[in-house]
Each structure stands twice: as C-alpha cells, then as structure tokens.
C-alpha positions in Angstrom: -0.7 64.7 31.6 -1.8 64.2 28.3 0.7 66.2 26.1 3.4 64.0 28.0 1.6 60.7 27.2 1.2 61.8 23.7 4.6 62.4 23.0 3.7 66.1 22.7 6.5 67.2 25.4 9.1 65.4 26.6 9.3 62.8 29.1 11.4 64.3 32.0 9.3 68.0 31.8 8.3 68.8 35.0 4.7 68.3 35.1 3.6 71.0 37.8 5.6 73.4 36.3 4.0 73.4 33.0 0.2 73.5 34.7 1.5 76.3 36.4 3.0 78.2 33.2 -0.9 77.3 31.5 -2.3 78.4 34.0 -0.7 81.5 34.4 -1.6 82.6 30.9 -4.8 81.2 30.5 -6.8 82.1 33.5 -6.6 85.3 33.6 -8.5 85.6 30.7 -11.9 83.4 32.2 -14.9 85.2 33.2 -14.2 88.4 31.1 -16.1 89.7 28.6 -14.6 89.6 25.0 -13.6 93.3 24.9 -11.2 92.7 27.5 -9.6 89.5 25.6 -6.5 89.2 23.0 -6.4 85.6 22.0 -3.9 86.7 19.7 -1.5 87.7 22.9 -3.0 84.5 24.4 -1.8 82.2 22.4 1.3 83.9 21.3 2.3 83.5 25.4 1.4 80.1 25.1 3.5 79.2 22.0 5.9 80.9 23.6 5.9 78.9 26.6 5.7 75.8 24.5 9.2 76.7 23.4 10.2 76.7 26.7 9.0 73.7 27.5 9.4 71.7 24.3 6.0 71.0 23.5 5.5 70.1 19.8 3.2 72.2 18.4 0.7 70.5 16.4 -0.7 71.7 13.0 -4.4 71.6 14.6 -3.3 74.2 16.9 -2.4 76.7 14.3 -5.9 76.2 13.2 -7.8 76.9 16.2 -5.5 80.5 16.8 -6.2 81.1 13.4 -9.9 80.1 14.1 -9.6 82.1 17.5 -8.6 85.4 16.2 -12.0 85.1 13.8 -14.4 84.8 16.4 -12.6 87.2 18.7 -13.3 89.6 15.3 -16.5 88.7 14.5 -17.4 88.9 18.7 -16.2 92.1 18.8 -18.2 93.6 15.7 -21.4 91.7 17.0 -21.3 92.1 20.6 -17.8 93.7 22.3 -19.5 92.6 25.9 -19.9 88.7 25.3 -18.7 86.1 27.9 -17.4 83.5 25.5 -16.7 80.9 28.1 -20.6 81.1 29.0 -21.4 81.1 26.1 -19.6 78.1 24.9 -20.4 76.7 28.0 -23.6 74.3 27.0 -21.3 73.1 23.9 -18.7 72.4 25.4 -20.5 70.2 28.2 -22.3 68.5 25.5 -18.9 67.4 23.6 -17.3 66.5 26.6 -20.2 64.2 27.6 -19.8 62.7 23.6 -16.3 62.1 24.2 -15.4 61.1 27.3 -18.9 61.1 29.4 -21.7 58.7 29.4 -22.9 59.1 26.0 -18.9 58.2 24.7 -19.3 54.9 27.0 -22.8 54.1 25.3 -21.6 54.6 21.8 -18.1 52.6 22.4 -20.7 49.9 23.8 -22.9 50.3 21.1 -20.0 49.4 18.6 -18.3 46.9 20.4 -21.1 44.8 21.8 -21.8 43.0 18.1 -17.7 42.0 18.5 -18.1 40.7 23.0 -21.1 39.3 21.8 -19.4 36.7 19.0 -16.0 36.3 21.2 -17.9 36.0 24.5 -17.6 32.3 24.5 -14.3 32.1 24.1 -13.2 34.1 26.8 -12.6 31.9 29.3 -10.2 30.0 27.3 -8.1 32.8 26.3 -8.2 33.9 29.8 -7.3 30.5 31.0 -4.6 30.5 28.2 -2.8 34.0 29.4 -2.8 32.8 32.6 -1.5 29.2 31.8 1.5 31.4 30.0 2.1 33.8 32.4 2.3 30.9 34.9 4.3 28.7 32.5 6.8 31.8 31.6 7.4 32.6 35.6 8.3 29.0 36.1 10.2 29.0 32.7 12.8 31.4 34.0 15.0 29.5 36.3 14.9 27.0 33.6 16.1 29.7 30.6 18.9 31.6 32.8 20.4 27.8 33.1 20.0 27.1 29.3 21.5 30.5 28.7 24.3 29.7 31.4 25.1 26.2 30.2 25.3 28.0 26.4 27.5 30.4 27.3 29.9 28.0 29.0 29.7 26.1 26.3 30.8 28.7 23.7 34.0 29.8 25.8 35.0 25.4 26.2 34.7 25.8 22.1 36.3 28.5 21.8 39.2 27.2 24.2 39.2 23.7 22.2 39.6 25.7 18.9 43.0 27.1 20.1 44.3 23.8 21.7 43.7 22.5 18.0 45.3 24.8 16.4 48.2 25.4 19.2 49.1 21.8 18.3 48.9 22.0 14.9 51.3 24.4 14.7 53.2 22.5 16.6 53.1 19.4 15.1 54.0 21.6 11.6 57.0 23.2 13.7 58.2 19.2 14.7 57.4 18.0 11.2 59.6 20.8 9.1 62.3 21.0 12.1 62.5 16.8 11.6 62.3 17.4 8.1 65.2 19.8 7.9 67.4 17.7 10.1 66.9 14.7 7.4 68.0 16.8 4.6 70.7 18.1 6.4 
C-alpha cells in the first residue's frame, strides 16, 4: 500500500484491515447525490481512524477537507442534487492518465530520451561492469570471511603476547628488587 511505502503508517499495520476501515467510511458515500453527503463527518471518521491506525496526517490533507467542505457549500447552494463523483469523473480519468497512464509514460519518455540517448553507448559497459562486480563480490566472500577470520585470530595472539610481556616483566622487576634486597641485606 502506498501510505505504508511512504512512511505514512507504520510498517507492521495490518494492511487489510485498514482497506477495510477506508472502505467502511468512504463507500458509503459513492453514487449519492450531494444533499445526502457530509464531507465534514467523512473526513472527521477518517482522521479518526487515522489515529487508530497511526497514519501521519499530512498538511495537504488538511487542505483538501478544508477544500472539501467549500465545494460541498458551494454544491449545495448551486445544485443540492449533484453527483459529485460523476461529475468529477472525466477529471479525474484525465489526471490519472497524466500521472500514471499513458500520457505519464510519454512525458517521462519525452524527458528522459535526450539523457538514454547520450548514455546509450555506454551501457553495455556499465552493464558488463555491475555484472563483473556482482560476480567478483560473490566470489570475494569466501575470501573476506578468511581475511576477517585470520584478523581476528590475530588480534586475540596480540593481545595474549601483550600479557606474556608484561607477565614477565613484572616478574623480572619482582626477581630484580627481591635480588636487590637480599644484596643490601
């Protein structure tokens, strides 16, 4: 779901669950004519069930109630009997063809093409190169757990070595200051 991949919700919401809370509230509201409508009880339900659900409510949201609640005004001064959804039918097919439809898909092309065209050439090469690395890195790790391995072993041998040193040392001092005291004695 989008909201989830967004960061809008969080990651462990149950998905189903919160197409089924949206759908509770919103589609009972479809096919009826704007006298019959609250967005204002609409949306409070669905903020509400936000809550619930943790969704992060974004500041463009507060805009389009706010923006909801005038046209649900204006509608009912103008004409109380108004499908909404039909109307706003042909614009919202249109916008949804400009963003994700055909005509999105065209314009993307349409801006991208100048950039595939100049870096066509070099494709195969960078392909050949990822490859070549993913490849090189698969046969790499055998090699890096024995490095890390072999580093590791290495620290704890220094790390024993460090107190033999200084285990004799102390040693030696203890032998040198007892030898010493026995010759001044």
């Amino acid at each position: 779901m989008a909201h989830i991949e967004s960061g809008w919700v969080p990651k462990d919401t149950n998905v189903e669950a919160l197409e089924t809370a949206v759908r509770a509230i919103c589609e009972p509201i479809f096919d009826k004519p704007l006298k019959d409508i609250s967005f204002g009880r609409t949306l409070l339900s669905l903020f509400q069930m936000s809550r619930k659900f943790g969704v992060v409510i974004q500041p463009q949201l507060v805009m389009l109630q706010k923006t909801l609640l005038n046209i649900e005004g204006l509608g009912r001064d103008l004409d109380p009997d108004i499908d909404l959804w039909q109307s706003a039918k042909p614009f919202l097919k249109r916008w949804m063809s400009e963003q994700v439809g055909w005509r999105s898909i065209t314009k993307s092309l349409k801006k991208e093409l100048p950039f595939i065209a100049k870096n066509l050439p070099q494709i195969p090469r960078l392909v050949h190169q990822f490859l070549t690395q993913q490849t090189q890195s698969e046969q790499d790790k055998p090699l890096r757990q024995s490095i890390e391995a072999l580093i590791k072993a290495q620290q704890k041998q220094a790390k024993w070595q460090r107190r033999l040193t200084i285990t004799i040392i102390v040693l030696v001092l203890i032998q040198v200051s007892v030898g010493l005291a026995f010759w001044y004695n």
